[in-house]
N, C-alpha and C positions, 0 to 999 in steps of 0.2 A: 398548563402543559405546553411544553414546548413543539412550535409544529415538526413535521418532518417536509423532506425536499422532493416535489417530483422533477424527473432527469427527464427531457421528452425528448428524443431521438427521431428527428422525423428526416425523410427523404423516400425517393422514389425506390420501386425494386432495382434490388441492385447496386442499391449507390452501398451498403457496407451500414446500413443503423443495425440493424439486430447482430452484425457481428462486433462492432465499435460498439454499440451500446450492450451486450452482453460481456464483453473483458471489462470494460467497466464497472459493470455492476460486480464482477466478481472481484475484482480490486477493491472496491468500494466496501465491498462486506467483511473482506478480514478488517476492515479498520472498525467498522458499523457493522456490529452483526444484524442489526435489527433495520434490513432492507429488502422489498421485494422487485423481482422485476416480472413485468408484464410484456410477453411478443403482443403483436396485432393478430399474427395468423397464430398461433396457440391458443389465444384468448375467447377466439372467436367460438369454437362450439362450447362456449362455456355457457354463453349467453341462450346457443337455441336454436331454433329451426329458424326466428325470423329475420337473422343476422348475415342476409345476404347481401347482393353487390349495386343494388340501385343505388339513386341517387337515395333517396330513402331510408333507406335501411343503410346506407356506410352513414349518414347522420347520426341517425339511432345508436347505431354501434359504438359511433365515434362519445357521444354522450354517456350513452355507458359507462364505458371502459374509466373517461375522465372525473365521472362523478365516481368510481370506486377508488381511483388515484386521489379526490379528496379528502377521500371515506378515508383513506389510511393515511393520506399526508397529516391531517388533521387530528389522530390520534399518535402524533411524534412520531410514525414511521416514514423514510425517505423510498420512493419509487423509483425503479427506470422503468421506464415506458418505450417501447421502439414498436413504432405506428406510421404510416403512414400519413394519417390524418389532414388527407388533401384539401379539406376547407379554411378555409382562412377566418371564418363565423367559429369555427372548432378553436382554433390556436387562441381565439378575442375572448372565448368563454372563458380557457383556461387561465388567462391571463387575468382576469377578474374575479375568479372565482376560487383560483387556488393560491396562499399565499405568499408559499416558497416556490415559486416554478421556474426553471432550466430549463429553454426551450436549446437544442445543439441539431443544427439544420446539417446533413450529410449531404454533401453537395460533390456530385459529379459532371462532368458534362454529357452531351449526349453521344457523343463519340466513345465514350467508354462505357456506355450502358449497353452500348450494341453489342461492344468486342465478347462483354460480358456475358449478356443476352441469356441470363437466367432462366431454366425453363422455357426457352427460344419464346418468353413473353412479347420483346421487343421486335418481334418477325412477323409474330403472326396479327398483330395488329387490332386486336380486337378483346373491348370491353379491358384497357388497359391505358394506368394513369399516368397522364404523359404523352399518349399517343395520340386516342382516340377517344378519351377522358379527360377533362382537365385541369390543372392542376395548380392551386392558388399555392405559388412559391412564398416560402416565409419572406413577410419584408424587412423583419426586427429581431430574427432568433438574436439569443444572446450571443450565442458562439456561432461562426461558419467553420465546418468541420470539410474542409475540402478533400476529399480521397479518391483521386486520378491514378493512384497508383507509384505516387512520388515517395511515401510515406507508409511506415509500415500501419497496420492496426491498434500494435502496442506503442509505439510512438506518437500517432496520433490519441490517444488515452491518455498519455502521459502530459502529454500539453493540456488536452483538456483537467484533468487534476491539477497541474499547478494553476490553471485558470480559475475552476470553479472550489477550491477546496483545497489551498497552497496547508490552512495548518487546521486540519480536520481534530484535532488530537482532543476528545472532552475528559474533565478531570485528570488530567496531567498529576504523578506521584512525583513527588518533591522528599526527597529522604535527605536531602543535603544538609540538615544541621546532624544527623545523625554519624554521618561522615566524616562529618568538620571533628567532632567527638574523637571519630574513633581514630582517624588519623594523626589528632593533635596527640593522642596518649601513645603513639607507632608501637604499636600491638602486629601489623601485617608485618610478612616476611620480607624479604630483600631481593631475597633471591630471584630469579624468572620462575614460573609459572612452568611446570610439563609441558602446557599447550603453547604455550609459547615456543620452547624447545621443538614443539612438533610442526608448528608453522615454519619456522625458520627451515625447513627443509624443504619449503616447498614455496620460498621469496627468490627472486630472481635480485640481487644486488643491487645498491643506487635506485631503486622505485621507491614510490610514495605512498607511503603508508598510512592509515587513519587510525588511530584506536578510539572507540567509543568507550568512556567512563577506565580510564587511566587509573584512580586509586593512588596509592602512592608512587608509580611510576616505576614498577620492577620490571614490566615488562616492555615499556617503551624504552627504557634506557635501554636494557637489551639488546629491542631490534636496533635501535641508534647505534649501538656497537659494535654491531653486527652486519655496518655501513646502509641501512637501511634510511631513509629521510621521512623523520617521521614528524605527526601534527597528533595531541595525544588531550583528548580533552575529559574532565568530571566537573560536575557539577559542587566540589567540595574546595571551596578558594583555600580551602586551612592548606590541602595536600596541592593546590596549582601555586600557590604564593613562594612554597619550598620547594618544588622543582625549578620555578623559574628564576628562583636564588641563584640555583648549582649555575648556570649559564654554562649548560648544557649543548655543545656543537651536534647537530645535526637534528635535532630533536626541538620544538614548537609546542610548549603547553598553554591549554585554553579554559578558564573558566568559564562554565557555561552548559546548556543544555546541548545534550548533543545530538537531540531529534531534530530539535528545527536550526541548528546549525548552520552557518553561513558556507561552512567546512562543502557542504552537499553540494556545489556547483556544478555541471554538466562535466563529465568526464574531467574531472579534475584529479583525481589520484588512482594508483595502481592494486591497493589492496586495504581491505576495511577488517578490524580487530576486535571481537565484540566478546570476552572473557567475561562471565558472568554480570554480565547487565543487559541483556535481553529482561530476565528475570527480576529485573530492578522498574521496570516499565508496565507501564499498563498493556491490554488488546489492544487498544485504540493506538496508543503511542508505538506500538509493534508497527501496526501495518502504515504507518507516514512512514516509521523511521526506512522499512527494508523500501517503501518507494522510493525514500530519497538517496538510500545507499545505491542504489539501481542506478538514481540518474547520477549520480557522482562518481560514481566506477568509470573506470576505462572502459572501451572492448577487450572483453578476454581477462577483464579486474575478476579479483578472487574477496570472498564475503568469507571470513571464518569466524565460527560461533562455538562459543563453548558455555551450556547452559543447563541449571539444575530441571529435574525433569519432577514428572508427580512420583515415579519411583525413591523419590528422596527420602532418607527416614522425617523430614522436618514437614514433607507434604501434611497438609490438615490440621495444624499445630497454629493456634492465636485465633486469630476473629478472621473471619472468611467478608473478604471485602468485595470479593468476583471472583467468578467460575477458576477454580484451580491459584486461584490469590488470596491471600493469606499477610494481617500484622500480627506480627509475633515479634519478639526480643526487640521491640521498639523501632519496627522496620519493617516496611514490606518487601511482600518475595513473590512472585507468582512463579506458578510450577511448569514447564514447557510439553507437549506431548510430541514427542518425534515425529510422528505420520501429521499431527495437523499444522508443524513448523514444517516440513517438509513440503507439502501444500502451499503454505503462505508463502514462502520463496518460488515455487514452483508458476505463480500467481500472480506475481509481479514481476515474471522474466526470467529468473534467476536457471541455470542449469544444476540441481544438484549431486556434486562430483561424488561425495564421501557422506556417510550418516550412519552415526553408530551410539548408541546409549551403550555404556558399561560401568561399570567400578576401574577401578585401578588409573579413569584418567587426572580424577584431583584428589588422591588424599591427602587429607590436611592432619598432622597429631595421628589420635586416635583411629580418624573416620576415614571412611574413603567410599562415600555415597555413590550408588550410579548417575552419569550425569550425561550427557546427550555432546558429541563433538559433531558438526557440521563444516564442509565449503562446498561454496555454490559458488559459480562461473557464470559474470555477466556474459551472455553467447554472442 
């Protein structure tokens, strides 16, 4: 079995681990649901009456807590831990003894632990570590996570994930020969997309636009024509090889994955396109991609999603490969639930503006399924 990761957040009161290492942990779990995290002071009356503040007993404790962090590293679950864990004898065990271990040191100065002065701990001077207690600073964490106040919380989380976990994504779904299939026999439409039509009212002219998973290109041509500057990528070379024949002005196709995309660079475009291929991806592959569409927005970029929900009539149809996923007709499909995509955006930063599941916004022919439209505002 494969082990799991413990995340250990240490630093003094104050310095910002239980708040860094909690958005973390909660980022971390839309990608990995199978993650716990551990406070120090939560944890503590878990243990009992003898988990007090000597030298003694914060050992004890400290032992504890790390031998149940290997209890579950060690059965494939990943920890965050945010602890104090002021012995330097504590940090040496963990390093020996657990085999994926992420020590990320919050490091403040002492000038800003005063300003902060938590529970006026750092006033009153007593039986407190750091002050009057002391305090074996990491000499080797992996990360130094400095939070003086230059940097936001979610910012600082974001560095540490491209640090420790840039392509987290396990079992990655690959449908692209299915693709190649269906787009060499052009069976899909031509024309733009509703959603498309519905985006386009709400694009500001000349900005840069992403589409994730293009298809046959009806709706990047679109927005390209619609003066929009667009970069339009699928993982189907059959349908990228014939767009980038037309040599198409204004418009950029990529073959390629477009989770882990080079496209995702720091504020490098104005708005992200994502017309049914959220539902073409895995959990896992969800929660990198909406991180990396986070850091590749502008300020103020717009994410719009247009995705089949479990109200679909095709929900629960072929072999259930994960929670609400499903292959059928030689292709997988996972189904989205509005409140807990709305969450997963909400979780990685995202503001979001509009959310609505109905009928009438894709019918295709015959059907016209309920299907989930989304935008979210990087704030």
């Amino acid at each position: 079995m494969e082990k799991g990761t413990v995340y250990f957040f240490t630093g003094l009161s104050g310095a910002g681990k239980t708040t860094i290492g909690g958005l973390f942990h909660k980022r971390l779990k839309t990608a990995k649901p199978n993650v716990v995290y551990l406070d120090g002071d939560e944890i503590r009356p878990v243990f009992g009456e003898d988990s007090g503040y000597t030298q003694e007993e914060r050992l004890r404790w400290a032992g504890r807590i790390f031998r149940v962090c290997k209890m579950l590293s060690d059965q494939g679950i990943d920890v965050v831990c945010c602890s104090i864990a002021m012995y330097s004898s504590v940090r040496a065990w963990n390093r020996e003894h657990i085999e994926n271990y992420k020590e990320i040191y919050v490091k403040v100065s002492k000038e800003t632990l005063l300003q902060r002065n938590q529970k006026g701990l750092y006033t009153a001077g007593k039986n407190v570590v750091g002050v009057d207690l002391p305090f074996d600073e990491p000499q080797s964490p992996d990360i130094v996570a400095e939070n003086n106040g230059e940097k936001t919380p979610l910012a600082i989380v974001e560095e540490l994930e491209r640090m420790l976990y840039p392509n987290i994504v396990q079992d990655p779904v690959d449908n692209s020969a299915y693709w190649d299939r269906y787009y060499k026999n052009k069976i899909c439409p031509e024309e733009p997309s509703p959603f498309a039509r519905y985006v386009k009212t709400l694009l500001e002219p000349g900005k840069e636009l992403v589409e994730l998973g293009c298809g046959n290109g009806r709706d990047a041509l679109y927005f390209a024509a619609k003066g929009q500057k667009v970069t339009a990528l699928d993982t189907s070379g059959e349908a990228i090889r014939e767009l980038q024949s037309r040599g198409i002005g204004n418009a950029r196709f990529v073959c390629g994955d477009f989770v882990n995309s080079e496209i995702h660079r720091p504020g490098s475009y104005d708005y992200c396109y994502s017309r049914f291929t959220l539902h073409a991806i895995n959990k896992n592959q969800e929660g990198v991609l909406l991180g990396k569409v986070f850091e590749g927005l502008r300020p103020g970029g717009k994410l719009f999603i247009e995705v089949r929900s479990i109200h679909d009539p095709l929900y629960g149809k072929g072999q259930e490969v994960e929670r609400n996923a499903y292959f059928y007709d030689n292709h997988y499909r996972r189904f989205a639930v509005l409140e807990e995509l709305v969450n997963a955006l909400e979780t990685h930063g995202f503001r979001v503006e509009y959310a609505k599941e109905s009928t009438g916004f894709a019918p295709y022919g015959n059907d016209d399924p309920p299907v989930i439209r989304l935008v979210a505002v990087k704030g």
